[in-house]
Structures are given as C-alpha cells and as structure tokens.
MITI-853683 format. One record per residue (C-alpha): x, y, z; chain; residue in three letters. Coordinates in pm, 1 decimal, m for minus. Example, Ala and Ser with C-alpha at 12.3 -4.5 7.8 and 13.67 -1.06 7.14 Angstrom:
2
c1_c2_c3_ch_aa
1230.0_m450.0_780.0_A_ALA
1367.0_m106.0_714.0_A_SER
//
This chain:
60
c1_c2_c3_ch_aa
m5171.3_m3722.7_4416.7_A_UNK
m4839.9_m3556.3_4539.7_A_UNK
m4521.8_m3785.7_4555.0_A_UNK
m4280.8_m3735.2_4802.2_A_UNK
m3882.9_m3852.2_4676.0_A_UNK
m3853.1_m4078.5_4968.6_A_UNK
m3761.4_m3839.3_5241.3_A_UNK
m4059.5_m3929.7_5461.9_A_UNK
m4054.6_m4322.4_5400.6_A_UNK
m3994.1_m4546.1_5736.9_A_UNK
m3622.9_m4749.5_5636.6_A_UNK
m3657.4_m5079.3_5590.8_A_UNK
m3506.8_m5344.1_5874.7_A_UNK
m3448.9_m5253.9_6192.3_A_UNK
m3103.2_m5071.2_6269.1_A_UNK
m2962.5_m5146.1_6605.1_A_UNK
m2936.0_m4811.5_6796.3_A_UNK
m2869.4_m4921.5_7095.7_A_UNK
m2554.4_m4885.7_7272.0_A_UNK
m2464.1_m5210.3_7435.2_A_UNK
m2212.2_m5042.0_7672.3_A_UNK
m2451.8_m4797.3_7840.3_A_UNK
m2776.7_m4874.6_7699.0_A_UNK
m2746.5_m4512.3_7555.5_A_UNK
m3021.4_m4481.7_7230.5_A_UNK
m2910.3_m4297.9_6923.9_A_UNK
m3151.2_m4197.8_6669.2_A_UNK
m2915.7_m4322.8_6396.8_A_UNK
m2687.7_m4631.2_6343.9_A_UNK
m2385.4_m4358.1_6221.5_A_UNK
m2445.9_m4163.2_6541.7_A_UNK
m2383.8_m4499.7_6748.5_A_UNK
m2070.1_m4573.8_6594.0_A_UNK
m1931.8_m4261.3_6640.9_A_UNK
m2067.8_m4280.6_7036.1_A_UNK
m1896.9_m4629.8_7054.6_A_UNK
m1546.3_m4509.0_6907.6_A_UNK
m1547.1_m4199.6_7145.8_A_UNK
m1747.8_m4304.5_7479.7_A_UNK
m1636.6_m4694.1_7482.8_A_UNK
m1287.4_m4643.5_7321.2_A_UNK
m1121.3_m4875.3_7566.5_A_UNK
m721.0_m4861.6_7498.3_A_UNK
m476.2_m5141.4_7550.0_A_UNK
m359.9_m5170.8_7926.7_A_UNK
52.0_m5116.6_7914.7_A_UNK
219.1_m5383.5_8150.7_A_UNK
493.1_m5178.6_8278.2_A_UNK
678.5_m5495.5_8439.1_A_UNK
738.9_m5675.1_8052.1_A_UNK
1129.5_m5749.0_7995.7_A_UNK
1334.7_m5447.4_7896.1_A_UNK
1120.9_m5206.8_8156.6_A_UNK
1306.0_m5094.1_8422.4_A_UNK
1310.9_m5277.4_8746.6_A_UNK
1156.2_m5043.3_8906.5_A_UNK
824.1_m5052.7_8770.5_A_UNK
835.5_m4699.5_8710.1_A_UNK
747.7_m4520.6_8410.7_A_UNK
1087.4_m4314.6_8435.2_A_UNK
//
C-alpha cells in the first residue's frame, strides 16, 4: 500500500472562494484576500468642503 503525506487529500470544510464584489472565483481562500485588498480596495472619499479647506473648494 503506498501512503501519500497528505498532499493529495481534499481539505476539510468548505473555504469561501468567492469574491462577493465581482463574483470572481479563486482557487484558494489566500488568493481571494489578496484579490479583495487589491481589486475592491475602496479608499476613504476626502470631503474637500470640511472647515479649514479653502473656500474655494479647490484642492489648491
């Protein structure tokens, strides 16, 4: 009988691979976090018009 060291056994539990953003799937659950960090990285909208801004509502 040959014995593999667990390289070919199915993981237990499902892991969600699934993007929820794009319905993208990812073959692995480290893959998916990376995808969600780069692809879905949604940064904080600036409000340009908060006290101490110039009245303007420029940038400059």
């Amino acid at each position: 009988m040959i014995k593999t060291m667990g390289l070919f056994k199915k993981k237990e539990g499902p892991a969600e691979t699934k993007c929820k953003e794009c319905g993208l799937e990812l073959h692995d659950p480290v893959r998916l976090d990376r995808h969600m960090k780069k692809a879905h990285k949604h940064a904080p909208q600036r409000n340009f018009d908060e006290p101490g801004g110039t009245s303007t509502g420029g940038m400059w």
